[in-house]
C-alpha positions in Angstrom: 9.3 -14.1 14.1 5.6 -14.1 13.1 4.6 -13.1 9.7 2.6 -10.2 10.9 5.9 -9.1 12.8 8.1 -9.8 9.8 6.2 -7.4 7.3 6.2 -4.7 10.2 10.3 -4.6 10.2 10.1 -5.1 6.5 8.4 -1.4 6.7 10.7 0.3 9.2 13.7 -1.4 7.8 12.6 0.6 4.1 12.0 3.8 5.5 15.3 4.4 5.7 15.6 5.8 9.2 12.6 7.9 9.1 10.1 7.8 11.4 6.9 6.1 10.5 3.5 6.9 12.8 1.9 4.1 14.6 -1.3 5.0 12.2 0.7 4.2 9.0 1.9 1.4 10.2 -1.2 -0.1 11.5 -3.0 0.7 8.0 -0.5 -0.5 6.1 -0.7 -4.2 7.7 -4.9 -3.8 8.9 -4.2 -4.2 12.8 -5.7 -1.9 16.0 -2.5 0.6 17.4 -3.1 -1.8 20.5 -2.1 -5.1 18.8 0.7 -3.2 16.9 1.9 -1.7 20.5 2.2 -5.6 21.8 3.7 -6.7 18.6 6.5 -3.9 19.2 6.9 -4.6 23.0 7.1 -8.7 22.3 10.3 -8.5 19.9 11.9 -4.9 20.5 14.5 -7.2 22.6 14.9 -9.4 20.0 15.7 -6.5 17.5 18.6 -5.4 19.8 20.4 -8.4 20.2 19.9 -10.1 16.4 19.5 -7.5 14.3 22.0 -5.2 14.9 19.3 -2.1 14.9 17.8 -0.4 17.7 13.8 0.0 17.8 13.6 3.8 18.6 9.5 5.8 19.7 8.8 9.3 19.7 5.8 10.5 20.9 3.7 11.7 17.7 6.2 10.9 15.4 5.8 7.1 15.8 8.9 4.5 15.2 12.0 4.1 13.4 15.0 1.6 13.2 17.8 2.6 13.7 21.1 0.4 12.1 24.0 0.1 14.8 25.5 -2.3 12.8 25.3 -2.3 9.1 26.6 -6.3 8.4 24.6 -7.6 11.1 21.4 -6.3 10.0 21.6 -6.8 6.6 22.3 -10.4 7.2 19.2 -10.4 9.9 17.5 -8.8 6.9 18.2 -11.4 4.3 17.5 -14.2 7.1 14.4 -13.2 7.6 13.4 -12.7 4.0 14.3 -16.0 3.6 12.6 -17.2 6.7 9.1 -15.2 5.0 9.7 -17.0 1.9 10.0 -20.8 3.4 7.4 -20.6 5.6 4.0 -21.6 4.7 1.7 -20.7 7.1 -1.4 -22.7 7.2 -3.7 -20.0 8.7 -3.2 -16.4 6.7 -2.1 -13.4 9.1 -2.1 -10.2 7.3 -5.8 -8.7 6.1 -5.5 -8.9 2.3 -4.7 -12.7 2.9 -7.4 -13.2 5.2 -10.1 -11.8 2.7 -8.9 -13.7 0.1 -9.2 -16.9 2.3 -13.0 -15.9 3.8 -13.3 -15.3 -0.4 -12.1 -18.7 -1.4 -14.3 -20.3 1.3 -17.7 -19.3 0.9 -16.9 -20.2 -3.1 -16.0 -23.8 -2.5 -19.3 -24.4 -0.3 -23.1 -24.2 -1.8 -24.5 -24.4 2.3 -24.5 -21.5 4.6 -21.5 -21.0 7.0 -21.5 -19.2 10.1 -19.2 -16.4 9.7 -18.3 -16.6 13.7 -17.2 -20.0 13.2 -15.1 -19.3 10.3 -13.6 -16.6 12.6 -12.5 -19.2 15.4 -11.1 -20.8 12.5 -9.0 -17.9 11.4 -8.4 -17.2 15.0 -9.4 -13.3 14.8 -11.7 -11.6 16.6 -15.6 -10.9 16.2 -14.4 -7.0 15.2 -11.8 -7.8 13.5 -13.5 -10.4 11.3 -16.8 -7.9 10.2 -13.9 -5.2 9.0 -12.4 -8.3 6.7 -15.8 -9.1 5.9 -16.4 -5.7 4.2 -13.7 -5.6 2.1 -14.7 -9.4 1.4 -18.3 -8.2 0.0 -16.9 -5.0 -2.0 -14.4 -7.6 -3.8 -17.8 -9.7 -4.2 -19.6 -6.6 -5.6 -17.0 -6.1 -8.4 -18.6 -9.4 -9.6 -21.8 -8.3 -9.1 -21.9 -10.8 -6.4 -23.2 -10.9 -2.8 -23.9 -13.1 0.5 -27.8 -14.1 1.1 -28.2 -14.7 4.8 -30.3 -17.2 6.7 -31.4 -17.2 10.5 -29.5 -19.8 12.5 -27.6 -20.9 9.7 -25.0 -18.2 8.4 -24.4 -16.9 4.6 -23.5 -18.2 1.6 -22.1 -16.2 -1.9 -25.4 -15.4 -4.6 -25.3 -14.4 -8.1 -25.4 -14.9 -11.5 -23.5 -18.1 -13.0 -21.4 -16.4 -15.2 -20.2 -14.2 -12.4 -19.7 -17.1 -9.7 -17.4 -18.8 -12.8 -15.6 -15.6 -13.0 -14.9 -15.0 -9.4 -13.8 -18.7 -9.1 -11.5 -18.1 -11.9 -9.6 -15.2 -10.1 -9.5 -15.9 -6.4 -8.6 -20.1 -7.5 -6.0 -19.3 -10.2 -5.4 -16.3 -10.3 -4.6 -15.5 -6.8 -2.1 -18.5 -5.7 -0.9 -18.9 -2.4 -0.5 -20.4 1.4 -4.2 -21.2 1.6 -5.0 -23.5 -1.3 -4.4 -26.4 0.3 -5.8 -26.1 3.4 -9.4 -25.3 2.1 -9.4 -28.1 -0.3 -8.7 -30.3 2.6 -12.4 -29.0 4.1 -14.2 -28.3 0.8 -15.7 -30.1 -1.7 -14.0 -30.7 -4.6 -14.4 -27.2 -6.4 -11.3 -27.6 -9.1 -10.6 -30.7 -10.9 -7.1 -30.6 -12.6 -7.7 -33.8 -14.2 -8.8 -32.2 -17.4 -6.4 -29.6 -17.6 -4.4 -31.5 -19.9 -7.0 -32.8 -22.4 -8.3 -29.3 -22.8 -5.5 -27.7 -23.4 -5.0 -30.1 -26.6 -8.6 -29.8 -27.2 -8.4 -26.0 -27.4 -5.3 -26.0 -29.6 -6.4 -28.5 -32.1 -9.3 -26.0 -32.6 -7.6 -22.7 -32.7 -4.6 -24.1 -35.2 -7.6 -25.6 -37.5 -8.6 -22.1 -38.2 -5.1 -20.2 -37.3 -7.0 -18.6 -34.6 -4.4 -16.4 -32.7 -4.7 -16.6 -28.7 -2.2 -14.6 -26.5 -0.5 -16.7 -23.8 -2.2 -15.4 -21.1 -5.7 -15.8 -22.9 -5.0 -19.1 -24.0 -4.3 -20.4 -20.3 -6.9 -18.1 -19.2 -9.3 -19.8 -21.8 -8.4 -23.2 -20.4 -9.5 -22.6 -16.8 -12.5 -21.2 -17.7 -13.3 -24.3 -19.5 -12.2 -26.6 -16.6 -14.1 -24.7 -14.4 -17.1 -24.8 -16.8 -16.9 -28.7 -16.6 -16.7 -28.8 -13.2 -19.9 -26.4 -12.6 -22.0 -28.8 -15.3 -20.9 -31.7 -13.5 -22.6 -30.0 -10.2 -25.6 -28.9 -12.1 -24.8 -25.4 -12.1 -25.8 -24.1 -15.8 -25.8 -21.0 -17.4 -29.4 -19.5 -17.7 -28.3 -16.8 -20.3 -29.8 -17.2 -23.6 -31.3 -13.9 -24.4 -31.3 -12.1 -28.4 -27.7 -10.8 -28.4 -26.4 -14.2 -27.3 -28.2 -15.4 -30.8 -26.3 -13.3 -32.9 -22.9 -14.8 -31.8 -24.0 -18.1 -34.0 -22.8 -16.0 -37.1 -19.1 -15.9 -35.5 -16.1 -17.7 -36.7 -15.3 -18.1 -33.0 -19.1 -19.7 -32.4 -18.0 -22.3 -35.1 -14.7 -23.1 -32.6 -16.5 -23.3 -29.5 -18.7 -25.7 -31.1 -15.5 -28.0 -32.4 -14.1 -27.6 -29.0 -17.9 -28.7 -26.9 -18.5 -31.8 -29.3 -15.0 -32.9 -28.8 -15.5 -32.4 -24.8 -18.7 -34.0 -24.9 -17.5 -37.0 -26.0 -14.5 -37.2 -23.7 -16.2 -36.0 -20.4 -19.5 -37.7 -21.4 -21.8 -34.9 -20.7 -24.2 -32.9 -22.6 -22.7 -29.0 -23.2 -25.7 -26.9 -24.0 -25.7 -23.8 -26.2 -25.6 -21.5 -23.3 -21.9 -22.9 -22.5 -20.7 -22.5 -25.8 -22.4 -18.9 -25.8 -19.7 -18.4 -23.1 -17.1 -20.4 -24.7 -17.8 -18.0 -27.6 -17.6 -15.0 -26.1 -14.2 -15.9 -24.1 -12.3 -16.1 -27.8 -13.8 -13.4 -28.6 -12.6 -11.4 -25.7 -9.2 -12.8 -25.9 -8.1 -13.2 -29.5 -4.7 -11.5 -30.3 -4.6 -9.7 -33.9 -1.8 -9.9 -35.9 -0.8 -6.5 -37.9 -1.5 -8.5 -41.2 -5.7 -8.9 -39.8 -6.3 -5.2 -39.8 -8.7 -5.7 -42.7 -11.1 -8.0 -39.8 -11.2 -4.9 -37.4 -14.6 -3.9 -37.1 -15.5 -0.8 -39.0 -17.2 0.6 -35.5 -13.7 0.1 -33.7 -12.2 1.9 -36.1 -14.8 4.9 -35.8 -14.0 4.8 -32.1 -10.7 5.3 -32.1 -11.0 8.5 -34.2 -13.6 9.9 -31.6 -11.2 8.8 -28.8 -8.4 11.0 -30.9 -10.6 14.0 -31.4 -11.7 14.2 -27.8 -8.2 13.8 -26.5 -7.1 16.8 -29.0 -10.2 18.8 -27.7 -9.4 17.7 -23.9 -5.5 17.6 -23.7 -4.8 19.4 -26.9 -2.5 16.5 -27.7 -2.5 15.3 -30.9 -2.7 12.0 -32.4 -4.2 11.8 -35.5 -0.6 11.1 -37.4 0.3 8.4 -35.4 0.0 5.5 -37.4 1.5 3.0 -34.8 -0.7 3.9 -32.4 -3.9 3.6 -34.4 -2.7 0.1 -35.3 -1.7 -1.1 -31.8 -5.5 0.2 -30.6 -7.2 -1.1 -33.3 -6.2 -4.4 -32.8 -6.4 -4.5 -28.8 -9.9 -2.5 -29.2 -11.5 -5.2 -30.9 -11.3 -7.8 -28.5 -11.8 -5.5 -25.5 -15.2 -4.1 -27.0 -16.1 -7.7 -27.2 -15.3 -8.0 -23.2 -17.0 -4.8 -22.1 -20.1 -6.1 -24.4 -20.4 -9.1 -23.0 -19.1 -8.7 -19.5 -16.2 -10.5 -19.1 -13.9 -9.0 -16.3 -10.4 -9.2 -16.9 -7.6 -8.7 -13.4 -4.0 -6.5 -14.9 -1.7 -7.3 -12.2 0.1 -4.1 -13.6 -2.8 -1.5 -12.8 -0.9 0.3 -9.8 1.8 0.6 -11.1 0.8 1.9 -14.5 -1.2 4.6 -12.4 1.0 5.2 -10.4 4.1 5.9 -13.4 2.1 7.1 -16.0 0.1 9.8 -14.5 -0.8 11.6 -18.1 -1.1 8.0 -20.2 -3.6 6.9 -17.8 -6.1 10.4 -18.0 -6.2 9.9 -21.4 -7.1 6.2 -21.7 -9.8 7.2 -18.8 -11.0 9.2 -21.5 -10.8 7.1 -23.9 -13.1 4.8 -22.0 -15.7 7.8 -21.9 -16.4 7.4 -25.6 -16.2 3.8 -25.9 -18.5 3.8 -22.6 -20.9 6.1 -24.5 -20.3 4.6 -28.4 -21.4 0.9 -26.5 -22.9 1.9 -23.4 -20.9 -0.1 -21.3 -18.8 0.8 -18.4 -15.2 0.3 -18.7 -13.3 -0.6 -15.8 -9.9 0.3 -14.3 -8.0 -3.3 -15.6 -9.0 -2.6 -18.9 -8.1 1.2 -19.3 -4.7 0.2 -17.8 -4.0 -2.0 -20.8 -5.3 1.0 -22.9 -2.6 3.0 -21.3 0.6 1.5 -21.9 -0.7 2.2 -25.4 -1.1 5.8 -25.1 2.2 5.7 -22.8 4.4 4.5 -25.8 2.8 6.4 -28.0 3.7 9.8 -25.5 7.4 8.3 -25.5 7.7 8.4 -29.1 6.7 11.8 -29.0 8.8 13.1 -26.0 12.3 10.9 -27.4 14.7 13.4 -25.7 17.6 14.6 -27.9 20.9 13.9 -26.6 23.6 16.7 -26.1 26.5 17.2 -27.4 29.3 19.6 -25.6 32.6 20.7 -25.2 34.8 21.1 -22.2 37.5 23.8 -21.6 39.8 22.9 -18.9 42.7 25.4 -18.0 44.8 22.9 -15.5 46.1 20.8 -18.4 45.1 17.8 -20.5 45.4 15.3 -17.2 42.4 17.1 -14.9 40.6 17.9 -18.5 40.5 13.8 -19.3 39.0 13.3 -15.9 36.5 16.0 -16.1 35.7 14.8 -19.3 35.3 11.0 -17.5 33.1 12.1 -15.0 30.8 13.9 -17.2 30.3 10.7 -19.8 30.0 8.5 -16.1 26.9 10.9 -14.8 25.2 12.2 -17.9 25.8 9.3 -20.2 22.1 8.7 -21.1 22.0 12.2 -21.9 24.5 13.0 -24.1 25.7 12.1 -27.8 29.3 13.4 -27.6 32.1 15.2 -25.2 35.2 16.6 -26.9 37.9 18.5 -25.0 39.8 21.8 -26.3 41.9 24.7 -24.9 40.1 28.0 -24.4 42.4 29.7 -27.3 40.5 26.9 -29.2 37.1 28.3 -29.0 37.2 30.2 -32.3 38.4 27.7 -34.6 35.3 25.6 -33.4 32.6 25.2 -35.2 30.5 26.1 -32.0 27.1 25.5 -33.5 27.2 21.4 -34.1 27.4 21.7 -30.0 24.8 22.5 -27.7 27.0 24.2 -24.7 30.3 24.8 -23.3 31.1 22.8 -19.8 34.4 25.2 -18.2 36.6 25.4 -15.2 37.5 29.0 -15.7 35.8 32.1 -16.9 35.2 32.7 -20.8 35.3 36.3 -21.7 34.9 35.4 -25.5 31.7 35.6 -27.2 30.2 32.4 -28.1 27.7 30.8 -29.8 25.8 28.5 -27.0 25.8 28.6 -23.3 28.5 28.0 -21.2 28.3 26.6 -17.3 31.0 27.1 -15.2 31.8 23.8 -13.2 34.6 22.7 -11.0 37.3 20.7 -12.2 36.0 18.1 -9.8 32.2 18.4 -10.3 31.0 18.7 -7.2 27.2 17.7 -6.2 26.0 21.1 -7.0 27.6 21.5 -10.2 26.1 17.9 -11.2 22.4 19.4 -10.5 23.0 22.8 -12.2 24.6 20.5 -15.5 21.6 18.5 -15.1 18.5 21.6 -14.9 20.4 22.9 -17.5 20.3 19.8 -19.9 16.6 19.4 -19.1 15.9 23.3 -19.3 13.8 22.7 -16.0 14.3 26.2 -14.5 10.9 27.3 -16.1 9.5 23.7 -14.4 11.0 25.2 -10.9 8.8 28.4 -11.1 6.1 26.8 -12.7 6.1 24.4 -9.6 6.7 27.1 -7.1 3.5 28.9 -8.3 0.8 26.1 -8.3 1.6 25.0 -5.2 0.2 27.8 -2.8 1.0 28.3 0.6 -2.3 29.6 1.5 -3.8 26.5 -0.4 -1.2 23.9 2.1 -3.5 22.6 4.8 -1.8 20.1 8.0 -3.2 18.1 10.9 -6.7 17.9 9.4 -9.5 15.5 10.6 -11.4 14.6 7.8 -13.6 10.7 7.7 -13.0 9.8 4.1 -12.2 10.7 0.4 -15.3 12.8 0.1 -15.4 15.1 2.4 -11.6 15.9 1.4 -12.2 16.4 -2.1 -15.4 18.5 -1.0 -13.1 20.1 1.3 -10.5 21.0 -0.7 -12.5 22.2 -3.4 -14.0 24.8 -1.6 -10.7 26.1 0.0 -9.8 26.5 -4.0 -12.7 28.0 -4.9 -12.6 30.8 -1.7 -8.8 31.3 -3.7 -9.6 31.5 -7.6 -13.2 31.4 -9.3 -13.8 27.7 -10.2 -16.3 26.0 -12.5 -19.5 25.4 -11.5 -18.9 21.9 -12.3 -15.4 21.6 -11.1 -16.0 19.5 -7.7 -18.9 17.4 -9.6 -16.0 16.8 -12.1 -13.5 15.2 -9.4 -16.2 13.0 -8.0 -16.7 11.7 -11.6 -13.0 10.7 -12.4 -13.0 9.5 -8.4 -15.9 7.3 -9.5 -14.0 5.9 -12.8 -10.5 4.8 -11.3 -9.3 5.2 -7.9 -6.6 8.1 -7.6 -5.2 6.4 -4.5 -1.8 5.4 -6.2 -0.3 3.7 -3.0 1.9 4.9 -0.7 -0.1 7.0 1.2 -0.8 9.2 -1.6 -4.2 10.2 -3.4 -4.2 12.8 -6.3 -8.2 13.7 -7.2 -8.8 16.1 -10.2 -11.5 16.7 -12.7 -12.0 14.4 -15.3 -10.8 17.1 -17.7 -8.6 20.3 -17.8 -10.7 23.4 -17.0 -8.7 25.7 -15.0 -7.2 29.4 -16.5 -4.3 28.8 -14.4 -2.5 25.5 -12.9 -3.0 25.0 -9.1 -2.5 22.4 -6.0 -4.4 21.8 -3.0 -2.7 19.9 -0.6 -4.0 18.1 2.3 -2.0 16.0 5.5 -4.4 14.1 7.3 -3.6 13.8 11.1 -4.1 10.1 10.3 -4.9 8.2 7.4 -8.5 6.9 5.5 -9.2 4.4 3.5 -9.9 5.7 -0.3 -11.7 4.6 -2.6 -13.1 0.8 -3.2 -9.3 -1.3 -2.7 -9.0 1.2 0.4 -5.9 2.1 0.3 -4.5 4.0 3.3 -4.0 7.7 2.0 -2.3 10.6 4.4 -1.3 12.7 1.7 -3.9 14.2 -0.7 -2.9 16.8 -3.4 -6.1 18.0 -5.6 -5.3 18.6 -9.1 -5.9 21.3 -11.3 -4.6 21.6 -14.2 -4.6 24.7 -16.8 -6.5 24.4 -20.0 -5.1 23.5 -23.2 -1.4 22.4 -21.2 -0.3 19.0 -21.7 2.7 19.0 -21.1 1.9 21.2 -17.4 0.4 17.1 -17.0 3.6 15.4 -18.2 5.7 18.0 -15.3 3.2 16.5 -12.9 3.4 13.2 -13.7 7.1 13.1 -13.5 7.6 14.7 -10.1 4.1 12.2 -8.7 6.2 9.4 -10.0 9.1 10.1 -7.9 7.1 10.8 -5.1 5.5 7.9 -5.1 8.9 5.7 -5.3 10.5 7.8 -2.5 8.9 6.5 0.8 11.2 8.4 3.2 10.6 11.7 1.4 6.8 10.7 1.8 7.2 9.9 5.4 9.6 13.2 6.5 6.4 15.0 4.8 4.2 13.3 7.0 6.0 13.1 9.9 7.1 17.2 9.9 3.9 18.7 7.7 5.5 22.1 7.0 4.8 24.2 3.9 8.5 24.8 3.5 9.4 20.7 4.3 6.8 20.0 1.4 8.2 22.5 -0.7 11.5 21.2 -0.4 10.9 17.8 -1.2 8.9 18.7 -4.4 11.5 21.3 -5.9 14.5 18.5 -5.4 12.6 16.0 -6.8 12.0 18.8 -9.8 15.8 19.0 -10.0 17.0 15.5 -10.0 14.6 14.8 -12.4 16.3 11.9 -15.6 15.0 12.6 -18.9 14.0 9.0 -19.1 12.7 7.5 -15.6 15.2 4.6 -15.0 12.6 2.6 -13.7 9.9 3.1 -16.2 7.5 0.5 -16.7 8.6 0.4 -20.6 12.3 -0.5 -19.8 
């Protein structure tokens, strides 16, 4: 099988038997329906016979697989995982591997290329190649980079220096796979690992002279910028930056190790580095130093003035309180130094974590894109989406500390004897384990002599007509499936969640089948049919497009949750939105079908953390999300939300922090 055809059973084989629309499928992997149709029509006998699976299509609710034989297509599966991962194909199929090639290529060249030739190389066509090419310039435009064109001759990639170094450093090293090789066959030579080594000890000798602390990733980061640096001085591509603010870094210890680290480089590569490089040398350690808890006293008062604003506007905003949490203030203080450094001076960072920290930590996330408001305002800076995902997993841990759940402890009262009473009291330790401290047995007569109030409730398989102390829940002596859920709502006292969920989602606010172009006339669509049901602020849609504009709030899987950048509602409410097929939202465009607008009552945090629990789930349950899809009923969509409410761990068993 091709790769193209590989990742499209990879997607049917993890929906589970759920049907999957030709649009989803076609956005997910950036083909036409019409070359998914022939893909699906070349191997659907191939399927049947090898797979053990059966390609089923139903008109407008797409395709599904479905398994005739479990052992077979499992081990077709694993084959052709194994096939992927072996293969190396010299041309890149899918989209995002295309645009990283077309990316790669114009870097390695300083001419102008035809783009239709680099097409015939790619073997695409004309159209598809100009919808690659757009996502090609918006990765360009994060570096504040672009293609200059020339009559007859093609394009070629324009910017500053620094941002041409930085773009290098992500799409060459950062970005590692298939297509390496084959453009260094046909380009000049862009990357020179020959001084990989020699810099590397360059760079430590430095940094150990003045127990100058680097993390891991900085310090090999640190090391390709350098290489790269030597490679662009050997071409005659300098740095023109040398304005007042670069002056000022002459002062800095870390202007004392660049220097150290340029004179010993000069005299190895035997060329002249001139200030502007060790400007940039400069301002690279001081973007990536790591702080150890012992060099709090080095924290820049300013930093330190930050982080108190950041606290008092998350109070004000979230009415979440951080002020007395010591560990916190440390941790920020000593990753805020280095980051103001980077937002300063420009210096882009990648955090290959960034969707998945949005996309599990919902609440941690608003509150480090606030955070980014004041130091945005404090240094006049923009901060971008890698960097306020780093600032998240702070705030993240910092919300775990303060939402520890307390484990349970309980008693069981079983009438059929000590036997069925051991096995009831197995089966609860085996499904609530992570919930609960301690399970001790005792015979109903019992009860009294108890001292009921170091428990928190009675688990029983008959009826207790006694008075007692806690709650008791009836169960069966087997625990059945219902009696595991009911155990469960009641250890997480979610039953005020359930209505609290069952009010903000509205059915008159549940809209299907609708044909909207893009993100913006959703969100302007959606706040207006929430505004024709409750009076909104003026500023309420204005607010949505100014978190849209911060971070993305497509968080994958077809889903996109907009809401104003802070709380402002007098009650909690949910628009929701099933797009007949999906759009591309926001600058990664990320297919989106599903769009749920946010908002959230004033002054009710934890309304947030509810939210960001059941989002989570969502987003890790792909065939809920395509059953929704697929049958766009209020009542389906309903369903799906109040069992995910139900089921609901106190501690996510995938969290990001385990």
């Amino acid at each position: 099988m091709e790769s193209r055809e590989i990742q499209i059973f990879k997607i049917l084989a993890k929906a589970d038997g759920a049907f999957i629309k030709s649009e989803t499928l076609c956005a997910k992997i950036g083909i036409r329906p019409r070359t998914l149709r022939e893909d699906l029509r070349r191997y659907r006998d191939l399927i049947g016979k090898e797979s053990g699976s059966e390609l089923e299509s139903k008109t407008n609710q797409g395709y599904r697989l479905i398994i005739k034989d479990d052992s077979k297509f499992y081990t077709f599966l694993q084959n052709l995982l194994q096939e992927e991962a072996k293969n190396q194909y010299i041309m890149p199929v899918l989209q995002e591997d295309r645009v990283n090639y077309i990316i790669r290529y114009y870097l390695s060249r300083t001419d102008y290329i035809k783009s239709e030739n680099l097409a015939d190389e790619l073997y695409v066509s004309r159209s598809t190649f100009s919808a690659d090419l757009k996502k090609v310039k918006d990765k360009l435009a994060f570096f504040n980079l672009s293609f200059e064109s020339k009559v007859g001759s093609g394009m070629k990639i324009i910017g500053s220096e620094g941002n041409i170094r930085s773009c290098i450093a992500k799409y060459y090293f950062h970005i590692l796979d298939f297509d390496n090789e084959q453009i260094s066959k046909d380009s000049i030579d862009l990357i020179d690992r020959k001084w990989e080594k020699t810099i590397r000890r360059v760079l430590y000798e430095s940094i150990k002279k003045y127990h100058f602390r680097l993390t891991d990733i900085g310090y090999q980061n640190l090391v390709i910028h350098i290489a790269i640096a030597i490679q662009r001085l050997e071409k005659n591509s300098l740095l023109l930056e040398n304005d007042q603010k670069y002056h000022a870094l002459q002062s800095k210890l870390e202007f004392k190790i660049a220097n150290e680290i340029c004179d010993s480089l000069q005299k190895i590569a035997k060329i002249k580095i001139p200030v502007s490089e060790r400007y940039y040398i400069t301002i690279h350690l001081m973007g990536k130093r790591a702080f150890n808890r012992d060099e709090e006293g080095l924290i820049n008062p300013d930093t330190l003035n930050t982080i108190n604003r950041i606290f008092l506007t998350i109070k004000e905003t979230y009415d979440y309180d951080f002020t007395g949490d010591v560990e916190l203030f440390t941790m920020l203080s000593l990753h805020l130094q280095p980051m103001i450094s980077r937002v300063q001076f420009g210096l882009r960072i990648s955090n290959p974590l960034i969707n998945r920290i949005k996309e599990e930590n919902l609440l941690a996330f608003e509150i480090a894109v606030l955070a980014g408001k004041v130091i945005s305002r404090d240094y006049e800076r923009e901060v971008d989406e890698n960097e306020l995902g780093y600032l998240a997993l702070h705030f993240q841990l910092a919300i775990t500390r303060k939402t520890k759940f307390e484990k349970k402890n309980i008693l069981i009262v079983c009438a059929s004897g000590g036997g069925t009473s051991q096995i009831l009291q197995y089966k609860v330790q085996n499904k609530f384990h992570d919930m609960l401290e301690t399970v001790n047995v005792v015979n109903a007569y019992q009860l009294d002599e108890i001292d009921q109030r170091k428990y928190d409730f009675i688990l029983s398989t008959i009826p207790i007509t006694a008075e007692t102390l806690i709650p008791v829940i009836n169960v069966q002596y087997f625990l059945d499936d219902t009696d595991v859920i009911n155990v469960r709502r009641i250890i997480l006292k979610n039953e005020k969640e359930l209505n609290l969920i069952k009010k903000c989602f509205m059915k008159d606010l549940f809209f299907t089948n609708q044909r909207l172009a893009n993100s913006s006339e959703i969100i302007h669509f959606l706040c207006k049919k929430m505004g024709e049901t409750t009076k909104l602020p003026d500023d309420f849609e204005s607010l949505v497009f100014e978190r849209e504009s911060v971070a993305s709030t497509a968080l994958g899987n077809f889903v996109a949750l907009p809401h104003p950048s802070r709380l402002l509602l007098d009650e909690t409410m949910v628009a929701v939105c099933l797009l007949n097929k999906p759009v591309l939202w926001g600058r990664d465009e990320k297919p989106v079908s599903l769009v749920l607008l946010l908002g959230i009552k004033k002054n009710a945090d934890e309304v947030f953390r509810l939210f960001n629990r059941i989002i989570t789930s969502l987003l890790n349950n792909t065939p809920m999300i395509n059953r929704i899809i697929i049958e766009p009923t209020y009542d389906r969509f309903m369903e799906s939300i109040l069992d995910l409410c139900k089921v609901q761990k106190a501690d996510q068993d995938d969290d990001i922090f385990q």
